[in-house]
C-alpha positions in Angstrom: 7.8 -6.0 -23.8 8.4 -2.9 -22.2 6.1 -1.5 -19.2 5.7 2.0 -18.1 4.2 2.3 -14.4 3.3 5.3 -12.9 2.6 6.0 -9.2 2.8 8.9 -7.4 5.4 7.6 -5.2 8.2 4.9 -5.8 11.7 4.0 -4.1 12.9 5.4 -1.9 9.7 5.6 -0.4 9.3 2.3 0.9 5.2 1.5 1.2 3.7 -1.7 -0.1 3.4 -0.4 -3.6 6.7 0.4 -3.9 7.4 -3.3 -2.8 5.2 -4.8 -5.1 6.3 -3.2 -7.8 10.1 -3.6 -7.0 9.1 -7.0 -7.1 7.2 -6.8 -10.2 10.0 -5.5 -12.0 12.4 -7.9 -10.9 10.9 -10.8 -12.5 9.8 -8.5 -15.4 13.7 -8.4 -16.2 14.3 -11.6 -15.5 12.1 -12.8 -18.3 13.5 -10.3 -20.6 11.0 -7.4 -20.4 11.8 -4.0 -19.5 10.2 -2.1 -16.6 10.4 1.7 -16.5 8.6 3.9 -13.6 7.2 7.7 -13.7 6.7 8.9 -10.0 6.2 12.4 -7.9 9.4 13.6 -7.2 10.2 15.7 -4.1 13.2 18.3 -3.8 16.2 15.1 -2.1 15.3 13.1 -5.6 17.5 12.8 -8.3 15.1 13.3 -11.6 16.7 10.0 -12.9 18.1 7.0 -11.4 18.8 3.2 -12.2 16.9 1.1 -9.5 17.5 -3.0 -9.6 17.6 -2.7 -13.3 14.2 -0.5 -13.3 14.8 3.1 -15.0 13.1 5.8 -13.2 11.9 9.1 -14.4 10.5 11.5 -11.3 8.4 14.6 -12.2 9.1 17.4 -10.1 6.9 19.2 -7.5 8.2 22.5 -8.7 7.7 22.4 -12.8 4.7 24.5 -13.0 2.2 22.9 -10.4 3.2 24.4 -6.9 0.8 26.7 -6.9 -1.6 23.9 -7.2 0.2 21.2 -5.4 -1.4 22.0 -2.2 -5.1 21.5 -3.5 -4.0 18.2 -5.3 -3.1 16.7 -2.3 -5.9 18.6 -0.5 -8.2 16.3 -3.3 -5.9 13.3 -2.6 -6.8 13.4 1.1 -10.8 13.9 0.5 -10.7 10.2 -1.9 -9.2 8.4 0.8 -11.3 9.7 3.1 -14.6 9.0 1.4 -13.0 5.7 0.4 -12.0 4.5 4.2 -15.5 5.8 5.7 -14.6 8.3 7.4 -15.9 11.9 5.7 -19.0 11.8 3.9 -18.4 14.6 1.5 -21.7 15.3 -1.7 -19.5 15.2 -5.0 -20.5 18.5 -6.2 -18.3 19.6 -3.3 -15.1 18.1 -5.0 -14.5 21.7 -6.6 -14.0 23.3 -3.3 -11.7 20.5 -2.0 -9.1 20.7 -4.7 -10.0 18.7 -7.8 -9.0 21.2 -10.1 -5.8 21.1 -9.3 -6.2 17.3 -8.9 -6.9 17.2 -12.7 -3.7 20.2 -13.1 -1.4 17.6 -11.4 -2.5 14.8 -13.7 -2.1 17.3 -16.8 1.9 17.5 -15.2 1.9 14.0 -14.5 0.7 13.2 -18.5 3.3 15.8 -19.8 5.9 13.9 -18.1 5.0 10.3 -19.2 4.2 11.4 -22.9 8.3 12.4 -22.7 8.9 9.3 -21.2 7.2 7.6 -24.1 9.2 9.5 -26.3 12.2 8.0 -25.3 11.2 4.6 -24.2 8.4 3.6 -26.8 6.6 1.8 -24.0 4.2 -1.4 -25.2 1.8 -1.4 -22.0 0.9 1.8 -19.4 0.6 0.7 -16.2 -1.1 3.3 -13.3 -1.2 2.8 -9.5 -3.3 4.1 -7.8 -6.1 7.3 -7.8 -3.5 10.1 -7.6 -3.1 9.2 -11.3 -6.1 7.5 -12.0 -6.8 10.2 -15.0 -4.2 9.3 -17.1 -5.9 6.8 -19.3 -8.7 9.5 -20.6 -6.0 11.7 -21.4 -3.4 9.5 -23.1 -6.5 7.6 -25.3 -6.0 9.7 -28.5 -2.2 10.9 -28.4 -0.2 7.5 -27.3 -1.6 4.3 -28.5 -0.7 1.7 -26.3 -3.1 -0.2 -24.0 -3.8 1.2 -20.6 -4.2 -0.7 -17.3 -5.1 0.5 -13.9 -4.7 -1.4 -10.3 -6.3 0.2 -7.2 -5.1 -0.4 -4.2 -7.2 1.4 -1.5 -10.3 -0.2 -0.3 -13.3 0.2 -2.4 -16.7 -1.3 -0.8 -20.0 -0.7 -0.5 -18.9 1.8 2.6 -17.9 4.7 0.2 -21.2 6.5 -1.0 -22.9 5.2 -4.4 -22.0 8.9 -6.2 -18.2 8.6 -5.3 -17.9 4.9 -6.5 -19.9 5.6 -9.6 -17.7 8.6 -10.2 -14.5 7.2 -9.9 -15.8 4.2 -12.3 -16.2 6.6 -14.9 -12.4 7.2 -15.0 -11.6 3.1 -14.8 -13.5 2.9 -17.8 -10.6 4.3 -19.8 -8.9 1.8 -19.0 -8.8 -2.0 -20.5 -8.7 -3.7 -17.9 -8.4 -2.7 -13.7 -7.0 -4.9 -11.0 -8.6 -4.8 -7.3 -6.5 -6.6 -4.6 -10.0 -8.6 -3.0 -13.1 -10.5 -3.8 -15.1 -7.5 -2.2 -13.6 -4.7 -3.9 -14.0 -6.0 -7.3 -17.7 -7.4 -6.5 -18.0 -3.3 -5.3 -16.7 -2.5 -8.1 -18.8 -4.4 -10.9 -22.0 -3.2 -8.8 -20.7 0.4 -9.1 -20.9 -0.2 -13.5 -17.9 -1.6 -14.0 -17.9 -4.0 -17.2 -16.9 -7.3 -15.2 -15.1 -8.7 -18.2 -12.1 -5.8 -17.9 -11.9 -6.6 -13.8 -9.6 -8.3 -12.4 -8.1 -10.0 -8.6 -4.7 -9.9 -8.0 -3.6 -10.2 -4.5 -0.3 -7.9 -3.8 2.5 -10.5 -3.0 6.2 -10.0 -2.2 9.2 -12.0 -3.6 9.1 -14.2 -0.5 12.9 -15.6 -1.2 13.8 -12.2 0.2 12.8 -12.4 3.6 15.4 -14.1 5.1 18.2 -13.0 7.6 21.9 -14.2 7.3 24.2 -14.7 9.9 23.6 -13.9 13.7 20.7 -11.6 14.6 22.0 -8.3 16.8 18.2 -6.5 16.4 17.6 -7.0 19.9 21.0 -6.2 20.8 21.4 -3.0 18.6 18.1 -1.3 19.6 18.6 -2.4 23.6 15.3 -4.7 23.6 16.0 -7.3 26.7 16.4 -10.6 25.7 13.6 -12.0 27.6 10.8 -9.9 26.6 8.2 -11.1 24.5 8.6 -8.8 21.2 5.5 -7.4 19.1 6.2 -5.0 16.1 4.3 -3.0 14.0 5.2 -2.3 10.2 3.5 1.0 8.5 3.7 4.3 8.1 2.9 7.2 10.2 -0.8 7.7 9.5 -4.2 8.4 11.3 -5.2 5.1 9.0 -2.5 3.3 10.6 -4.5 2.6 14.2 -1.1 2.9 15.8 -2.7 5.4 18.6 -4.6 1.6 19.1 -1.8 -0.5 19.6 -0.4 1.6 22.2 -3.6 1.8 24.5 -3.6 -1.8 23.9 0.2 -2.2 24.8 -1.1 -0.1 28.4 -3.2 -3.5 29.4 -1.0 -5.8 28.0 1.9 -4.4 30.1 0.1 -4.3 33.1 -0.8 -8.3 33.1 3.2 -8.9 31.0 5.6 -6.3 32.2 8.5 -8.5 30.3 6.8 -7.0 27.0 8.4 -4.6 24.3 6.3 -3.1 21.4 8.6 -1.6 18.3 6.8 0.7 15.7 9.0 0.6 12.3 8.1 3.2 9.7 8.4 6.9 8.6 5.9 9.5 7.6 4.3 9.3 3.4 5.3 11.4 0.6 2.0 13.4 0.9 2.5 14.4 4.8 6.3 15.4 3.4 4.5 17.7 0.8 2.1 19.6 2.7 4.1 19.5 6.0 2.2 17.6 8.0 5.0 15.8 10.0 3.4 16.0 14.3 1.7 12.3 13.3 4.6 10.8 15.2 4.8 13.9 17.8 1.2 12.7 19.0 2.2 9.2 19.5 5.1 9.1 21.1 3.3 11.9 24.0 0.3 9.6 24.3 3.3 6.7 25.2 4.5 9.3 28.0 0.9 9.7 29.2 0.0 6.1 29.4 3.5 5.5 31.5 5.1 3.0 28.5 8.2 5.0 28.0 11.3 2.3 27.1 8.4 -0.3 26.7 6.9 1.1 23.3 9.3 3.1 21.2 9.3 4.4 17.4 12.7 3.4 15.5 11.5 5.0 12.1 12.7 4.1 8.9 15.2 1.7 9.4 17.5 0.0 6.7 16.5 -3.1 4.9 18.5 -5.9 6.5 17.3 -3.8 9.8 13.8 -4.9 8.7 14.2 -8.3 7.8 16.0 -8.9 11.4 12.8 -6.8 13.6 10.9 -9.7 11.6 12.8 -12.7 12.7 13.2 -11.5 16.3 9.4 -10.9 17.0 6.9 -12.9 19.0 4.4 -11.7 16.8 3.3 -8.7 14.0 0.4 -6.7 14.9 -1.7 -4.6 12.1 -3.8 -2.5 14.0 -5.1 -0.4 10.6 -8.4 1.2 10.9 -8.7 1.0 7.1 -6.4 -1.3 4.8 -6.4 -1.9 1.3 -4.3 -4.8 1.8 -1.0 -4.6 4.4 1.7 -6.9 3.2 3.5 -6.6 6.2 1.3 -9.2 7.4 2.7 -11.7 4.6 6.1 -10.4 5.0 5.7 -11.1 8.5 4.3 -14.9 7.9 7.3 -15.3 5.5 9.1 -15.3 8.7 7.1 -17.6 10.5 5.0 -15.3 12.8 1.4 -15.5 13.2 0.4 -12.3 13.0 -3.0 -10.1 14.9 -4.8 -7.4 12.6 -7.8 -5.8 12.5 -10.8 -7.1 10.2 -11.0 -4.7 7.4 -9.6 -5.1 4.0 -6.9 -7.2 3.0 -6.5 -7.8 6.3 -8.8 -11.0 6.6 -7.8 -12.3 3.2 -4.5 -13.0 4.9 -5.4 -13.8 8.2 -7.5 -16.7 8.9 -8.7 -16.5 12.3 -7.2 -19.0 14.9 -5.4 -20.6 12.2 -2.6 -18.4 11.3 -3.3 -15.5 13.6 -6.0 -13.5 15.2 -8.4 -10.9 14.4 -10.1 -8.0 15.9 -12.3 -5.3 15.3 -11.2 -1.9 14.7 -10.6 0.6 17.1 -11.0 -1.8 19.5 -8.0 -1.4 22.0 -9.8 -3.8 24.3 -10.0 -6.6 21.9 -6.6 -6.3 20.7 -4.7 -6.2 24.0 -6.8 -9.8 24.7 -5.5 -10.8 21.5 -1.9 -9.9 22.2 -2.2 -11.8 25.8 -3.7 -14.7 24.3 0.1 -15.0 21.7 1.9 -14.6 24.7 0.2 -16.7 27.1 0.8 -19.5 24.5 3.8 -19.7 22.7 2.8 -23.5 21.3 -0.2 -22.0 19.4 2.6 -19.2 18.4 4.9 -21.4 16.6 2.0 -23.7 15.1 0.4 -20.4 13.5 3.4 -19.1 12.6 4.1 -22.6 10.6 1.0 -21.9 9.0 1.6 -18.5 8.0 4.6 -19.1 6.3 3.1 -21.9 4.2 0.2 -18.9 3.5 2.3 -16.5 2.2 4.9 -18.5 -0.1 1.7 -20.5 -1.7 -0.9 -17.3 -1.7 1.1 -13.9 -1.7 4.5 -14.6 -3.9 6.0 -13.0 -6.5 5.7 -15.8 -8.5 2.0 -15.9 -8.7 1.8 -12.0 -9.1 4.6 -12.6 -11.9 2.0 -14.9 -13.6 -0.9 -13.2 -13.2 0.5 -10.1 -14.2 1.9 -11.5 -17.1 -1.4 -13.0 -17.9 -3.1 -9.6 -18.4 -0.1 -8.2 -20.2 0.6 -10.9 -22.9 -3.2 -11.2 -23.3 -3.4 -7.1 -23.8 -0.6 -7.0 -26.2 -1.8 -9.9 -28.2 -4.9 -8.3 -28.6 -6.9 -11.0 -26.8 -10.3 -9.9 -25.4 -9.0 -6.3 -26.2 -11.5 -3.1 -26.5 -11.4 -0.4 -27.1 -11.7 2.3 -23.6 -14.9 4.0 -23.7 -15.8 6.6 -21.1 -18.2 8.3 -19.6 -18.1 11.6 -21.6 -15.2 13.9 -23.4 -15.0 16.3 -20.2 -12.2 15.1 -18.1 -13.8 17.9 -15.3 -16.7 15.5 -15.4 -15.0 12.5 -15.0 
């Protein structure tokens, strides 16, 4: 069997999708499928590569949809804030906020992977995420191969009843959609999606990979002293991040544990490389000079792989301080290493993090809340190590590869089969309609 996924973004951008999928196509190969990607590609991209075995075709920002690029992502930025609560926009404004050129990008995005088909003769399509989340209704009469969709934002009763019904009538198109929680596919079935083509599948991560070898020199290479207690944060640089959190949280923690170091890991997305929004991480590090944490809380950016895997094993503890989060598998890449792990109670979050067991939760936005949270790991490095046993047994039951692999494979043999298989019907032949 042969899969095509498209994303908008893939490797080398390194999110959680681009994990997951990595993942995904590892085992794929490994049981003698073939995984091929179709992704956004900016101007420091080849427009082909060979990744872990996983042949990926990049569409290129320049081949007739600059002019429009800026509205796409304009559209982009408008879902995810109607999605995470925090811009109540009417629909009948999408227009104005760039879904023409939303539905021009997909257009591109459709040329490319019909190409693709051309020269792979895929079996299944496979689309991530809403940036391509049209692809099904245009692909239904011209390539005939089953269609599946997997959302991976949060999708709850917090986003108003018109956007959720609108973006259902584009799932529809597809035969079956995967939601990473409980709540979002419960959302989603409420919003008139047929329950019988929705599916759960948590994200996971090939948990055999997060491991160190040898000595560890993280603390030693990035001048952390020895003694301090270490907490880290994974994720990009993005308002939805809550990093600006964490640091007001790391000004009372320091105050009560001075011997305390806070690392931030992660570089900017591929939409804030597009339109040039890049002072995310100007902001951050000036509010660190203002609250007096210089050489206490510092940003190392994106750092290498095996850098990663070391930041993980020399923590005290991984703090998620997301003010929206469709899942954050740095939490179970975290646990993998055995460290309990603080995050904020929204999405995914909880679904990995059961509190006082394995870690500790807060509510969002709360600085206050999570700075008690922080003292309370360091104050107690016995509860520490017991949740961070209990983590690790979490994440290589409940978030690996393996299950993903089977669950995955599930849908796909079942689709290809023809098992339970019908046929997409929409909402209507205008694709400006949804």
């Amino acid at each position: 069997m042969k899969i095509c996924v498209v994303s908008q973004s893939f490797y080398p951008y390194i999110g959680g999708v681009t994990r997951y999928l990595q993942s995904l196509g590892r085992k794929l190969t490994a049981r003698g499928d073939e995984m091929v990607v179709v992704h956004l590609r900016s101007s420091d991209m080849p427009e082909y590569e060979v990744v872990d075995g996983v042949r990926v075709y990049r569409m290129s920002g320049d081949e007739g949809m600059q002019e429009s690029i800026d509205g796409y992502f304009k559209f982009k930025e408008l879902i995810i804030d109607v999605t995470h609560g925090r811009k109540v926009s009417s629909l009948e404004d999408r227009f104005s906020n760039g879904y023409t050129e939303y539905l021009g990008f997909n257009l591109n995005m459709y040329e490319k992977v019909r190409q693709v088909y051309d020269i792979e003769k895929f079996d299944v399509l496979h689309v991530h995420d809403f940036q391509v989340m049209p692809l099904a209704f245009l692909i239904k009469s011209d390539i005939g191969v089953p269609a599946i969709f997997t959302w991976h934002i949060p999708f709850t009763r917090d986003t108003p009843a018109e956007w959720r019904e609108f973006l259902v009538r584009y799932m529809r198109y597809y035969d079956r959609v995967i939601f990473s929680t409980d709540e979002y596919v419960r959302t989603a079935v409420e919003s008139g999606m047929n329950p019988d083509k929705v599916s759960k599948i948590n994200p996971f991560i090939d948990t055999d990979e997060y491991v160190t070898d040898g000595e560890n020199d993280f603390r030693e290479k990035y001048n952390i002293p020895g003694g301090d207690d270490l907490v880290l944060c994974v994720s990009r640089i993005d308002p939805r991040k809550g990093q600006e959190y964490l640091i007001k949280a790391m000004a009372v923690v320091i105050k009560k544990h001075p011997d305390t170091t806070c690392i931030f890991i992660g570089n900017g997305s591929l939409t804030k490389k597009f339109i040039g929004r890049t002072n995310r991480l100007e902001e951050l590090e000036a509010m660190v000079q203002e609250l007096g944490l210089g050489g206490k809380v510092r940003f190392l950016g994106k750092v290498s792989q095996e850098d990663l895997m070391k930041a993980y094993d020399a923590c005290d503890m991984l703090v998620q301080p997301s003010i929206n989060e469709g899942f954050g598998l740095v939490i179970s890449e975290a646990m993998c290493f055995g460290k309990p792990v603080v995050g904020s109670n929204v999405g995914g979050i909880p679904e990995q993090i059961i509190d006082g067991f394995n870690g500790l939760l807060f509510q969002p936005k709360d600085h206050k809340a999570l700075a008690r949270q922080i003292c309370r790991m360091i104050e107690d490095p016995a509860m520490r190590k017991l949740m961070g046993e209990r983590g690790r047994q979490i994440a290589c039951e409940r978030f690996c590869v393996d299950r993903g692999f089977r669950e995955h494979c599930d849908i796909y043999d079942n689709i290809c089969l023809g098992k339970g298989f019908e046929e997409p019907s929409g909402a209507g032949e205008s694709l400006l309609t949804g």
